[in-house]
N, C-alpha and C positions, 0 to 999 in steps of 0.2 A: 551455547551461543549467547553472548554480550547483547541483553537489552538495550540497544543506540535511544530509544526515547520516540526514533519511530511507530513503534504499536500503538505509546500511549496517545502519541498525535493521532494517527490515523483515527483509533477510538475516541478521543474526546469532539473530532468534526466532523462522523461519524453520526456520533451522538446531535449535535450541536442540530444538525442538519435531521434529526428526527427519522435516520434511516436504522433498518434493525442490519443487524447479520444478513440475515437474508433478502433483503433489497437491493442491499450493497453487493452483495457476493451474482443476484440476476443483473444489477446492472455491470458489471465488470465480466461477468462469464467466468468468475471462481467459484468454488464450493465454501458453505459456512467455515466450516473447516478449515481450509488454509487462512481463510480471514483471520478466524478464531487464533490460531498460531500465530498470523503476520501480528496481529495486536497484542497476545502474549511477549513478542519479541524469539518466539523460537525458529524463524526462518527472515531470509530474505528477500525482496522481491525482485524480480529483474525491473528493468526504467519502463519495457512495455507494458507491465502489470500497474507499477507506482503510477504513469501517464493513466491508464483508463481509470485507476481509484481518485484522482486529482479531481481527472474531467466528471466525474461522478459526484461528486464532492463539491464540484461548483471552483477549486481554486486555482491556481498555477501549479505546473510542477515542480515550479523553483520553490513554489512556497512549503511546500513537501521537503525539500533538498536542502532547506534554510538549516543555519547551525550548525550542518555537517552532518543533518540526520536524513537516510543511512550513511555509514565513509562511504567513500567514492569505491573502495576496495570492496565493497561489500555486496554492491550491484552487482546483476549476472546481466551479463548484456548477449542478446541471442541476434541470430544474422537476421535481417529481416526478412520478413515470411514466416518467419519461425514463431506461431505463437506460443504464449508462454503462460 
């Protein structure tokens, strides 16, 4: 999978924001692990995942979506209910 530049984002505000892996991963309800990958650029998120890392993170989730970072193609969009 094609690093879109999202990992390093998430990583660098992330950092910015003085949260570790594992802050970040309790306040979202992910494991370090998937983090760890969504920041290498080895997976993608679905928008309900990228929405609680935003909200976490303090920014919008346009501001996540800015640039084109992930494509639009890239999102996994789940029905809602469905957490992800």
């Amino acid at each position: 999978m094609e690093d879109t530049g999202l990992g390093k984002q998430l990583r660098r505000l992330r950092l910015e924001k003085g949260l570790t892996l594992q802050g970040l991963a309790e306040e979202v309800g992910k494991s370090e692990s998937y983090l760890s990958r969504l920041e290498r650029g080895q997976i993608n998120p679905s928008l309900g995942t990228l929405k609680r890392i935003a909200d976490a993170l303090g920014r919008p989730l346009v501001h996540l979506l800015e640039n084109g970072f992930p494509p639009l193609g890239a999102l996994i969009l789940r029905e809602s209910g469905v957490r992800s």
